[in-house]
C-alpha positions as CSV (number, residue, x, y, z in Angstrom):
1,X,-10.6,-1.3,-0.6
2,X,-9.1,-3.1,-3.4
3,X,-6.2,-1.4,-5.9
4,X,-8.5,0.2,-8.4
5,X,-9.9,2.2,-5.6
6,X,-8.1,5.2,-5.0
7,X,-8.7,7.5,-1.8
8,X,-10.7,9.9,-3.7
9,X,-12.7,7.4,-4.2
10,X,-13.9,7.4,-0.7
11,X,-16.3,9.7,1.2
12,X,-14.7,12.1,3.0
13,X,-15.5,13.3,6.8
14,X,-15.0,16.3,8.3
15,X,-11.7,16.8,10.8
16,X,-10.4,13.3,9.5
17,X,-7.3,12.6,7.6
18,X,-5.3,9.9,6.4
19,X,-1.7,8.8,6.6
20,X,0.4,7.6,4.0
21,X,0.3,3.9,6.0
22,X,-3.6,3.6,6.3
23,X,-5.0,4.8,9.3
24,X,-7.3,7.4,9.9
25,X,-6.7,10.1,12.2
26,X,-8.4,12.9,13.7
27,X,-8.0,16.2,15.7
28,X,-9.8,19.5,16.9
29,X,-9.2,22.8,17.4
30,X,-10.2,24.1,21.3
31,X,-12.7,26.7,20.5
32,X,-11.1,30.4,21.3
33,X,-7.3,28.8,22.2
34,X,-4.6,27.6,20.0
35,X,-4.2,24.3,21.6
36,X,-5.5,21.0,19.3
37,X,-7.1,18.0,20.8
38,X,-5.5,14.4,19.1
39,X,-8.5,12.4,19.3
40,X,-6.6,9.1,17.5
41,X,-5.9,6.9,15.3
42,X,-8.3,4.5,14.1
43,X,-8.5,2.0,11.2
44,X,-11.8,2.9,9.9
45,X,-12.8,6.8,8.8
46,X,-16.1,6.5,10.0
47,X,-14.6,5.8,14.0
48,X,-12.3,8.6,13.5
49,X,-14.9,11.1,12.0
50,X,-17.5,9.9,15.3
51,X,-14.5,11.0,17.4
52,X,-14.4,14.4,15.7
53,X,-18.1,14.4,16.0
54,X,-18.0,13.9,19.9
55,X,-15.5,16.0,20.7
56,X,-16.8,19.0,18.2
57,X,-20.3,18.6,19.7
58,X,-19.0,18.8,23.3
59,X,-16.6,21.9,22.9
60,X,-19.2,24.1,20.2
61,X,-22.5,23.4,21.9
62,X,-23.5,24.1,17.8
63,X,-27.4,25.2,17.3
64,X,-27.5,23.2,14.4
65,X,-25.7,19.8,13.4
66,X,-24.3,20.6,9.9
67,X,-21.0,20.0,10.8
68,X,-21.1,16.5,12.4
69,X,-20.6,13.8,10.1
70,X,-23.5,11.7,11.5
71,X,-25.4,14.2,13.2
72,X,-28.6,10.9,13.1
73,X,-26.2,9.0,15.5
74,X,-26.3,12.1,18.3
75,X,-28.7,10.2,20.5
76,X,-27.0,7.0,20.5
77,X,-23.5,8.7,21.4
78,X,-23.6,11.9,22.8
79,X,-26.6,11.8,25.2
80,X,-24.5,10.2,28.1
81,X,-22.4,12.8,28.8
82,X,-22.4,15.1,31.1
83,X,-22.3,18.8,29.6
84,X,-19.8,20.6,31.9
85,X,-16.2,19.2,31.1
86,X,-12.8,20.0,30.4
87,X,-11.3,20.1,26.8
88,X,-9.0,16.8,28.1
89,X,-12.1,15.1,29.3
90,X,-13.8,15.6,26.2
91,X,-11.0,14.5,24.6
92,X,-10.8,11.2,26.2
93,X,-14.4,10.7,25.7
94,X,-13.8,11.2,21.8
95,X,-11.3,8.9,21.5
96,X,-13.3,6.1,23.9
97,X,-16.3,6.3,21.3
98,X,-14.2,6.6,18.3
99,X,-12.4,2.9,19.6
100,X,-15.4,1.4,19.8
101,X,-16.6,1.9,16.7
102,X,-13.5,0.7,15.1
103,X,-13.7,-2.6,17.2
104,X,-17.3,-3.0,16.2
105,X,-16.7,-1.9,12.7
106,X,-13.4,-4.4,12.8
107,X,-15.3,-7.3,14.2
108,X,-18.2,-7.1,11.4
109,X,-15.5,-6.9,8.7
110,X,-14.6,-10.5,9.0
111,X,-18.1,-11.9,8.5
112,X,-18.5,-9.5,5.1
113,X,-15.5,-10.5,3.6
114,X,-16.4,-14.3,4.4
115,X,-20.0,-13.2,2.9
116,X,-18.2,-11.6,-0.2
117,X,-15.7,-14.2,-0.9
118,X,-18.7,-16.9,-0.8
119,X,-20.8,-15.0,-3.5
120,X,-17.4,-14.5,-5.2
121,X,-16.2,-18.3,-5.8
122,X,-19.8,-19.1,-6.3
123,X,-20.4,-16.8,-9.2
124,X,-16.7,-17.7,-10.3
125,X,-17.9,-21.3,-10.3
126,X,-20.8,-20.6,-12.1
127,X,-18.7,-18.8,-15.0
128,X,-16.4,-21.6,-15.2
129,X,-19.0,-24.3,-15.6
130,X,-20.7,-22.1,-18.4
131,X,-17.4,-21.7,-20.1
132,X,-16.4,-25.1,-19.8
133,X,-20.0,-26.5,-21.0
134,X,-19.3,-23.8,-23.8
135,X,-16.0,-25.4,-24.8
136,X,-17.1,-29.1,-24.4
137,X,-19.5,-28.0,-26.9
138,X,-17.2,-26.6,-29.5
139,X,-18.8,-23.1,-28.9
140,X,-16.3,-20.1,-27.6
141,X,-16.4,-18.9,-24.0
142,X,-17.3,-14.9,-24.3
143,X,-16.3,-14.4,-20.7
144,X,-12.6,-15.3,-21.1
């Protein structure tokens, strides 16, 4: 996210938040109790919103999936679970899933910002040249 892009900007998920530092949190209400479940603190929204998903899935059994932010991905995460558990098991089965899809979502942003950066100093070095021809030439760059 660079400094033009504000958080509004951004799509926003169900049950996630963010801090004033950066990282994305989430938590869940225990259906029919007071009590909250803290499912983390991630560096990505979309790990922190698959949390909420996992966890809300688990405690509301819900006949439809409007409320899950990726309800698509409910085979790839939810399916391994066994259906009877605790509101602390669930808990730490939210958070496990949320982590790893931070760290895969961390480990893939390297290689796109290497991918960006490329296509960026390429088409920088393509504007130069032009503008330099362009000035070489006695015409006026229009890009500067």
């Amino acid at each position: 996210m660079d400094a033009s892009t504000s958080c509004d900007d951004q799509k926003k998920y169900k049950g996630v938040r963010r801090r004033k530092w950066g990282k994305w949190v989430s938590e869940i209400r225990v259906p029919g109790k007071q009590e909250r479940l803290w499912l983390g603190s991630y560096s990505t929204p979309e790990a922190a919103a698959v949390a909420r998903d996992v966890a809300f899935y688990y405690l509301r059994r819900p006949s439809t999936l409007d409320n899950l932010n990726f309800p698509q991905m409910l085979p790839s995460y939810y399916s391994s679970v066994d259906t009877d558990m605790s509101p602390r098991y669930i808990q730490k089965v939210a958070s496990d899933t949320g982590m790893a899809v931070d760290a895969r979502l961390i480990m893939q942003r390297p290689r796109v910002m290497e991918e960006d950066q490329r296509m960026e100093k390429n088409e920088s070095a393509s504007i130069d040249d032009c503008c330099w021809e362009g000035i070489v030439q006695g015409g006026a760059c229009e890009t500067w």
